[in-house]
KEKE-3310 file (N, C-alpha, C; in steps of 0.2 Angstrom, whole numbers, plus 5000, padded with zeros to 4 digits):
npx = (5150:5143:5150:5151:5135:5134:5144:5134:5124:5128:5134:5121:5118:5124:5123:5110:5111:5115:5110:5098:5102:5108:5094:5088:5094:5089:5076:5063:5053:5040:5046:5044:5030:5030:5015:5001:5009:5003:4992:4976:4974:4987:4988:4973:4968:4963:4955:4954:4943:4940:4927:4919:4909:4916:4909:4916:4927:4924:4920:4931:4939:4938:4934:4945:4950:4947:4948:4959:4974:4975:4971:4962:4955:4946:4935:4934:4922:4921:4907:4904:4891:4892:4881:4882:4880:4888:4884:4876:4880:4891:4881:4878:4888:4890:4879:4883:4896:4893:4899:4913:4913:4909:4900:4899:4891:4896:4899:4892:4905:4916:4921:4933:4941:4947:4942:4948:4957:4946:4937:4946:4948:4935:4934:4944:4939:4931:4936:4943:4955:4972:4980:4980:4974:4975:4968:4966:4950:4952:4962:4969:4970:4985:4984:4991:4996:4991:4998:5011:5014:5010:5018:5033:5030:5030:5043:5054:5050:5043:5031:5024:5020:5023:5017:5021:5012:5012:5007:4990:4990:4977:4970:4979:4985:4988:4997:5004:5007:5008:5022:5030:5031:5035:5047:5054:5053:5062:5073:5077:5075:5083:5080:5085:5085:5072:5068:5080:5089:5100:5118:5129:5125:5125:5121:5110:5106:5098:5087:5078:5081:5077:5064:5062:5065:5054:5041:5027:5014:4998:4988:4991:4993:4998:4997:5000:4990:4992:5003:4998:4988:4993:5000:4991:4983:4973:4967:4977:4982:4972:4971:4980:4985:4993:4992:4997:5009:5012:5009:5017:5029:5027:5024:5038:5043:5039:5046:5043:5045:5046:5044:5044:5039:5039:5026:5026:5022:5010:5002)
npy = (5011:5022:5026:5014:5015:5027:5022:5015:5022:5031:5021:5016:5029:5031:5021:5023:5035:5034:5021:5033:5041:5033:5031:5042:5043:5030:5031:5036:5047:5038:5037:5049:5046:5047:5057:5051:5037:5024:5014:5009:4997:4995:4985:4980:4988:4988:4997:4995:5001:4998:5005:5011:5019:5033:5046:5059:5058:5049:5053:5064:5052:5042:5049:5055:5043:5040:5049:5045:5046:5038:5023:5011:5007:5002:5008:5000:5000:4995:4995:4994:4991:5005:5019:5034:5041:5039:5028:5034:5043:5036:5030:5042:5044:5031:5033:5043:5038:5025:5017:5017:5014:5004:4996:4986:4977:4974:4958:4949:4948:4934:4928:4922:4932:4948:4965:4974:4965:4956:4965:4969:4956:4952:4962:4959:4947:4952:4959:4963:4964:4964:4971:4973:4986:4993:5005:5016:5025:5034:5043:5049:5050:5055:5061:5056:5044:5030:5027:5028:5018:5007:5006:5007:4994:4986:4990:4987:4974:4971:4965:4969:4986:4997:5013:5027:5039:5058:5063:5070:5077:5076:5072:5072:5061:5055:5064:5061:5047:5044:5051:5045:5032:5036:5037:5029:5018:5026:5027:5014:5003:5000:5006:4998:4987:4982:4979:4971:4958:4957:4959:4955:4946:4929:4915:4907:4909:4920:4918:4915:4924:4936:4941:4949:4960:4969:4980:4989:5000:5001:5010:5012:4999:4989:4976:4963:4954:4938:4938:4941:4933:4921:4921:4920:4930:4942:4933:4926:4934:4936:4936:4945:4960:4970:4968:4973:4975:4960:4954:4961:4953:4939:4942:4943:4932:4921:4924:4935:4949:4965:4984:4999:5015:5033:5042:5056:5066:5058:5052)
npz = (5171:5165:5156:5146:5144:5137:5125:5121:5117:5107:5099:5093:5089:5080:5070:5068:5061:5050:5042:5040:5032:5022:5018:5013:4999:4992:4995:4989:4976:4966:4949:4934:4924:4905:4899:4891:4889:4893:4881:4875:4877:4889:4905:4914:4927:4942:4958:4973:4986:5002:5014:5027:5036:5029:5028:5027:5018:5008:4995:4990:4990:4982:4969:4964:4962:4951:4943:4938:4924:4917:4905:4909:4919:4934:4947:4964:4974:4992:5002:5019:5028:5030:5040:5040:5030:5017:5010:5004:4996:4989:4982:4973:4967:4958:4951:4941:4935:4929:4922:4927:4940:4952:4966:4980:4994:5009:5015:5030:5045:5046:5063:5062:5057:5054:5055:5040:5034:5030:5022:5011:5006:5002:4991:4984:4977:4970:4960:4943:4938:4930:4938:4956:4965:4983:4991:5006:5011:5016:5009:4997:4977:4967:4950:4940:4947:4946:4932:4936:4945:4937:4927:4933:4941:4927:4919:4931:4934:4944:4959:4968:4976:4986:4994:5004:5009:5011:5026:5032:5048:5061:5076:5091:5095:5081:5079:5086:5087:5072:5065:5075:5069:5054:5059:5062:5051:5042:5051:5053:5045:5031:5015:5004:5007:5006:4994:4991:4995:5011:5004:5013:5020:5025:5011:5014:5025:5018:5012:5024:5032:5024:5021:5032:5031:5028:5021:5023:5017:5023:5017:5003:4994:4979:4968:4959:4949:4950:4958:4972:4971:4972:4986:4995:4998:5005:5014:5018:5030:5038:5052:5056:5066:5061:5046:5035:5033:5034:5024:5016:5018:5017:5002:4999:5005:4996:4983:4978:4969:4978:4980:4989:4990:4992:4993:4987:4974:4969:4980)
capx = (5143:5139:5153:5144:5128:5137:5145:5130:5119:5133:5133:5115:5115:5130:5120:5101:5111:5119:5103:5093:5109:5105:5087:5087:5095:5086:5068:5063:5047:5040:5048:5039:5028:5025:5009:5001:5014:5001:4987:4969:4980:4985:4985:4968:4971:4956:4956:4951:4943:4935:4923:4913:4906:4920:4907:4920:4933:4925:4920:4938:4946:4933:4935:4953:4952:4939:4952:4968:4975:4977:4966:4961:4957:4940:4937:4927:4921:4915:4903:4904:4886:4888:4876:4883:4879:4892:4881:4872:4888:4894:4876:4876:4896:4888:4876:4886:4903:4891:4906:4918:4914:4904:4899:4897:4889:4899:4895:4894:4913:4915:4924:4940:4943:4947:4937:4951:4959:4939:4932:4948:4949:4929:4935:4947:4937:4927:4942:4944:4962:4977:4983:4975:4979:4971:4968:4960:4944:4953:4967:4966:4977:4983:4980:4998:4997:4990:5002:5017:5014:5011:5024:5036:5029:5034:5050:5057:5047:5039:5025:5021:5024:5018:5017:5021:5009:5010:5000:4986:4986:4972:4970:4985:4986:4989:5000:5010:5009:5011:5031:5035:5031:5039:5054:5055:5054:5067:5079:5077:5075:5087:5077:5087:5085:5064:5069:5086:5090:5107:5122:5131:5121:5126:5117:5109:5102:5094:5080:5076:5081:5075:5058:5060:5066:5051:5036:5020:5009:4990:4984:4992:4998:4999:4998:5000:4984:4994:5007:4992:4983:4999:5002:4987:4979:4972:4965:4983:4982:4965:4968:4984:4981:4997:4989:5001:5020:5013:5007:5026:5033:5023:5026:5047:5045:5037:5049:5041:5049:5043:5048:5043:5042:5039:5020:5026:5014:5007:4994)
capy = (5010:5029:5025:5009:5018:5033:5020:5011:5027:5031:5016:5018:5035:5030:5017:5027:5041:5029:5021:5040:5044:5029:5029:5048:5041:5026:5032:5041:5044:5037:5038:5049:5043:5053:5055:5046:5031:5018:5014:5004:4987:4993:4981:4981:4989:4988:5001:4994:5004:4998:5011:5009:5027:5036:5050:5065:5058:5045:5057:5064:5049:5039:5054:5053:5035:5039:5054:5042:5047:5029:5021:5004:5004:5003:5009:4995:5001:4989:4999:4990:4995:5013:5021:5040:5044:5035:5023:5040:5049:5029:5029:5045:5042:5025:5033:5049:5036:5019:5014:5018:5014:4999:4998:4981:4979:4971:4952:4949:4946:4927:4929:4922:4937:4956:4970:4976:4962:4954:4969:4968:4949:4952:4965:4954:4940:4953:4962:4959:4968:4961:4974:4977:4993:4994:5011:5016:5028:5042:5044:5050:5049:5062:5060:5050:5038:5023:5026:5027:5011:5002:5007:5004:4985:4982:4991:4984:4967:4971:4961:4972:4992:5001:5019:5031:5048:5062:5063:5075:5075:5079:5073:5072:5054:5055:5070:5056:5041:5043:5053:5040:5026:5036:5041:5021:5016:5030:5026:5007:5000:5001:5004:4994:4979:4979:4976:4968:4956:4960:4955:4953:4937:4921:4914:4902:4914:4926:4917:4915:4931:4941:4943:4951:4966:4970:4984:4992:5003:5000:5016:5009:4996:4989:4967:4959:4949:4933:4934:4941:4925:4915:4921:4918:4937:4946:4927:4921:4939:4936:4937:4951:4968:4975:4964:4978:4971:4954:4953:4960:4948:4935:4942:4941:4923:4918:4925:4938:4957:4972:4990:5003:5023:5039:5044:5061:5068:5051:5050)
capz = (5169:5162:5148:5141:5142:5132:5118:5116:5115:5102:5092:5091:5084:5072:5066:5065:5059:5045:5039:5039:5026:5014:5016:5010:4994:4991:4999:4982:4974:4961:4943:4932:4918:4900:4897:4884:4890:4889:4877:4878:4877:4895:4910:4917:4934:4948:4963:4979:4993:5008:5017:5032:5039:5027:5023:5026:5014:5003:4990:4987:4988:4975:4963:4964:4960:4945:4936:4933:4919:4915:4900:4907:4927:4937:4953:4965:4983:4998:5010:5025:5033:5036:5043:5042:5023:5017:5006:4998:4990:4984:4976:4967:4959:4954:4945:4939:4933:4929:4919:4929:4947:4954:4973:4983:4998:5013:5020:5039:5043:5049:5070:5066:5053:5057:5048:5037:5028:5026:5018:5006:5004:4997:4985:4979:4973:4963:4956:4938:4936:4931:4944:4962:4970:4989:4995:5010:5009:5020:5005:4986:4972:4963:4943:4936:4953:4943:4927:4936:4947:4933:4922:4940:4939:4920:4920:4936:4935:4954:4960:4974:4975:4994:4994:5012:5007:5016:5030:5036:5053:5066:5083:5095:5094:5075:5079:5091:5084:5064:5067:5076:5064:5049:5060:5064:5046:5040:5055:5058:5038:5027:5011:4999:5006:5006:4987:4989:5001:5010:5002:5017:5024:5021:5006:5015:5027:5014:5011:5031:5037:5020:5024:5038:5029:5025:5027:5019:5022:5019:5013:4995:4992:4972:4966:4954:4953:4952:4965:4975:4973:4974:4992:4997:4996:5012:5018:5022:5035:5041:5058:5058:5064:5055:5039:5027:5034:5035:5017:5013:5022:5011:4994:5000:5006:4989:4979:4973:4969:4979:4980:4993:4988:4993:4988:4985:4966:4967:4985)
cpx = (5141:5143:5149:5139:5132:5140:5138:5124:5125:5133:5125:5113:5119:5126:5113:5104:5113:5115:5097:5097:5105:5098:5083:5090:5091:5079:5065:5054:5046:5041:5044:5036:5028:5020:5006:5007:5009:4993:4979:4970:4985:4984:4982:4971:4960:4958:4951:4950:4939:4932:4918:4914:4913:4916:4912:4927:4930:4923:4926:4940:4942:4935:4941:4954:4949:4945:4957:4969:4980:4970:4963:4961:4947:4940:4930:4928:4916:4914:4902:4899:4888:4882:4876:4883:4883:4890:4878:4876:4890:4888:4875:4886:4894:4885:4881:4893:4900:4897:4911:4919:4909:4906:4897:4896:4894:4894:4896:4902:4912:4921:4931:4945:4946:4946:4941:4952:4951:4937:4938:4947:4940:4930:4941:4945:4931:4930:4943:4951:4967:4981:4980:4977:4973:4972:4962:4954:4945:4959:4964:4973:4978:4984:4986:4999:4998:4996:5009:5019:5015:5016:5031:5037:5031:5038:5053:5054:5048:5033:5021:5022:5018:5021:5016:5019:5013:5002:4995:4984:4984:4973:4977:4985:4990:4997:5007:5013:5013:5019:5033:5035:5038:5047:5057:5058:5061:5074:5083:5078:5079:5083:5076:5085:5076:5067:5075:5087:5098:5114:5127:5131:5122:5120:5110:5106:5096:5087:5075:5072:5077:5070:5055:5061:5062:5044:5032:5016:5001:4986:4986:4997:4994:5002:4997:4996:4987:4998:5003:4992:4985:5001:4997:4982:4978:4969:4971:4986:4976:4965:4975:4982:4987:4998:4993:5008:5018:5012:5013:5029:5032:5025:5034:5048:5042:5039:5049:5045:5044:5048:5044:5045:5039:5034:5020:5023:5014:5000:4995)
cpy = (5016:5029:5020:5012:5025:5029:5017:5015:5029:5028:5017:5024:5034:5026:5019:5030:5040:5027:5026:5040:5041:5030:5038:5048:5037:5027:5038:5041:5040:5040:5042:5045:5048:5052:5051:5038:5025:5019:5010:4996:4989:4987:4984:4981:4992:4992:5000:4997:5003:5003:5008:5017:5032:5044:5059:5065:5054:5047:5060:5059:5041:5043:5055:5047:5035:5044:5053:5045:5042:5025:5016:5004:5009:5004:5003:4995:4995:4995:4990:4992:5001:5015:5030:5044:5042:5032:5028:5040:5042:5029:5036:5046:5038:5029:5042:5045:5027:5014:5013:5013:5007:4998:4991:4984:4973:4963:4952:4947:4938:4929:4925:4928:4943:4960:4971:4973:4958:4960:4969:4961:4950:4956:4962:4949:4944:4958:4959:4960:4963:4963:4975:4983:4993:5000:5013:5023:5034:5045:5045:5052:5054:5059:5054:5045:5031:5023:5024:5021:5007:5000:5003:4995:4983:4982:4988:4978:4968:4968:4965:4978:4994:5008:5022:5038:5050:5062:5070:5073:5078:5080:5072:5063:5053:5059:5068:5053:5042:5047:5048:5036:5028:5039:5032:5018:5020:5029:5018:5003:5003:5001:4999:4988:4978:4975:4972:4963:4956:4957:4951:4947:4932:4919:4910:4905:4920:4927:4917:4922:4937:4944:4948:4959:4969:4978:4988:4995:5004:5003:5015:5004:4992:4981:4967:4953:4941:4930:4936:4937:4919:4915:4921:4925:4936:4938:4925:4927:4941:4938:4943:4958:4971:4969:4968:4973:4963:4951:4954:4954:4942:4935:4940:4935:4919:4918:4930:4944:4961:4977:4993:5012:5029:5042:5053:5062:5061:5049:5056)
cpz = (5164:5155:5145:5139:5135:5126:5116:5114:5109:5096:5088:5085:5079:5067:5062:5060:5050:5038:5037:5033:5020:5013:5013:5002:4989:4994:4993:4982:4970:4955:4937:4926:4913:4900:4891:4882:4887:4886:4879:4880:4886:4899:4913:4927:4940:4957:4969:4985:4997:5012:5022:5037:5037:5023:5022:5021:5008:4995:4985:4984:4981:4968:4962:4962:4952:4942:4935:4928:4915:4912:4904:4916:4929:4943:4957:4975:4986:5003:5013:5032:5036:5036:5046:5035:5018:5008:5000:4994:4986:4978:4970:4961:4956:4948:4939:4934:4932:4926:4922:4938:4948:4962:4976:4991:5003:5016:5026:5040:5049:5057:5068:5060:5057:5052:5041:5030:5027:5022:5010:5001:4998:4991:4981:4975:4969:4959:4949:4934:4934:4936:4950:4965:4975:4992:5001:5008:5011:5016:4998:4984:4967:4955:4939:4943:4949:4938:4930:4939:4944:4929:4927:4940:4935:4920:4923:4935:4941:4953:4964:4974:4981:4993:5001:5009:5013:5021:5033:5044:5059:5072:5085:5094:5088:5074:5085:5088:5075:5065:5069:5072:5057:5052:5061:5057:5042:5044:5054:5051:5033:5020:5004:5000:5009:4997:4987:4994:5005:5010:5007:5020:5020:5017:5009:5022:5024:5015:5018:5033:5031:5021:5029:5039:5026:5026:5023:5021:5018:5016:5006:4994:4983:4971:4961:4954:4954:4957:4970:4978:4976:4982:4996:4999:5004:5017:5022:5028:5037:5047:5062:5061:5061:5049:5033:5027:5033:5027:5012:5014:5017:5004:4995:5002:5000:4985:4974:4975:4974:4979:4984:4991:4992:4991:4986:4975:4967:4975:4990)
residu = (UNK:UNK:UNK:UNK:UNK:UNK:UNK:UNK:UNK:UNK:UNK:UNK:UNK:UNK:UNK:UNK:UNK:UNK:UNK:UNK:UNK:UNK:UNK:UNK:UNK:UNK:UNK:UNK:UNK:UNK:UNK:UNK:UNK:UNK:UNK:UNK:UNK:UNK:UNK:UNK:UNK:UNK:UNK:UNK:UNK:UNK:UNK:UNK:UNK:UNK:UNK:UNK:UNK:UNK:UNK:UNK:UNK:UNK:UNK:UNK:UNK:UNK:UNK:UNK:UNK:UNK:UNK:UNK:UNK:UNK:UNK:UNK:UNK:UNK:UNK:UNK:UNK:UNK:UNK:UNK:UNK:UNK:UNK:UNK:UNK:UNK:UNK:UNK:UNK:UNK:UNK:UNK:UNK:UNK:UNK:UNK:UNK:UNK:UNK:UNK:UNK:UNK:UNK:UNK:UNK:UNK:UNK:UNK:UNK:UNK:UNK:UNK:UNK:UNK:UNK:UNK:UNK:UNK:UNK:UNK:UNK:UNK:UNK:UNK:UNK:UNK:UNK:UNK:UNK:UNK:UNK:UNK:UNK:UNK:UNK:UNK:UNK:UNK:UNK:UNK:UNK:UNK:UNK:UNK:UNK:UNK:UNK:UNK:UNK:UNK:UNK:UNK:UNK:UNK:UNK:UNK:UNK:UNK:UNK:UNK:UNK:UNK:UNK:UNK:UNK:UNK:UNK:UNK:UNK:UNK:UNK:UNK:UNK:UNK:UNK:UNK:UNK:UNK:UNK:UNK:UNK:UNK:UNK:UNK:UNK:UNK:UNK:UNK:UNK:UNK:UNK:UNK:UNK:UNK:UNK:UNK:UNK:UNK:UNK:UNK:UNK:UNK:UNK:UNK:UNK:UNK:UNK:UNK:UNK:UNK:UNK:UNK:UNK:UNK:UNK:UNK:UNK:UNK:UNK:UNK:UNK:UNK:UNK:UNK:UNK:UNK:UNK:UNK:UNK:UNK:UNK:UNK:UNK:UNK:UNK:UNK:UNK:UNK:UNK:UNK:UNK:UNK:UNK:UNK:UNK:UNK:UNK:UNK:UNK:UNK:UNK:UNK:UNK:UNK:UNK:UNK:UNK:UNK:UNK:UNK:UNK:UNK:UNK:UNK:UNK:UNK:UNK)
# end
């Protein structure tokens, strides 16, 4: 009994230890961009941050969305009834960046929803972008973010591109939980095959099992306003709570490209 238990802890690490290997290869950042890459002809790119009682972070990560070094992109917050000051700070960007920023007020969320993906699905239908990028309120983006995403989409023809920041983290929970998730993602995903599906599987398996190799995370992620709409935007994850993997999972059963990177200089 004590040797099985010693091969299959074995195999195990042979296999984690195999996967960490490629995925330090293939787990990269983003590409850089030159400056001055693209012009006022630009795809219009639209920056979605839902907010509700964000008043310790919503400031940075607005102003980080406002200093792209990217011609052609507007930033578009949903306050979702805070009630902690939240609603001030949105009002005085508004009027400091009128061009820039525009602030919607959140609708009641209908019960068979969940807060997250309704506060995005409403900044979707007033999104005017050809690109959407969703970031959360407790993140910011450092100044080449937007250029080099976008540039990433054209180059590679990607539909979808999710960003894993660094994290800052607080309490013991955070101080628990987040390690494991990026030691899970690093050990357990191979990260070629988010964008590849694996050559190995019968053909005729890909398309089943493909999707399954999937995974995002909601602090950034980056559409293409048509494959988006095509997959049925955050409505078709209304009632998810991990609404980021299932919206992958989505774009890969559609057809559509993604890529996954490393938010290092980029969030």
């Amino acid at each position: 009994m004590m040797t099985f238990l010693f091969y299959i802890a074995l195999g195990y690490l042979l296999i984690t230890g195999g996967i960490l290997l490629l995925n330090k290869r293939d787990f990269t950042p983003l590409p850089p961009t030159p400056r001055n890459y693209f012009d006022e002809q630009a795809p219009a790119v639209t920056i979605c941050i839902p907010a509700r009682n964000e008043a310790n972070s919503i400031e940075r990560c607005v102003r980080s969305a406002i200093d792209q070094l990217y011609p052609n992109h507007h930033v578009l917050v949903l306050d979702d009834g805070s009630t902690d000051g939240t609603s001030e700070i949105l009002e005085s960007l508004t009027q400091q960046y009128p061009e820039l920023v525009t602030v919607m007020s959140g609708r009641p969320k209908p019960d068979d929803w969940l807060g997250k993906s309704w506060a995005c699905h409403q900044l979707s239908k007033q999104a005017l972008g050809d690109i959407l990028i969703f970031i959360d309120a407790d993140t910011w983006l450092e100044p080449e973010a937007t250029s080099k995403v976008v540039r990433t989409m054209g180059s590679d023809v990607v539909d979808f591109v999710t960003l894993w920041p660094k994290q800052k983290l607080g309490t013991f929970w955070e101080k628990t939980v987040i390690p494991l998730v990026y030691f899970a993602l690093l050990t357990l995903l191979p990260t070629r095959y988010v964008y590849q599906s694996p050559k190995w599987l019968p053909s005729f398996l890909r398309q089943k099992i493909g999707p399954f190799f999937a995974a995002a995370n909601g602090q950034f992620m980056a559409f293409k306003k048509n494959a988006y709409q095509a997959i049925g935007g955050h409505q078709s994850v209304k009632n998810e709570v991990v609404e980021d993997v299932e919206l992958a999972k989505n774009i890969k059963r559609g057809g559509y490209r993604m890529k996954m990177y490393h938010g290092q200089n980029a969030i």
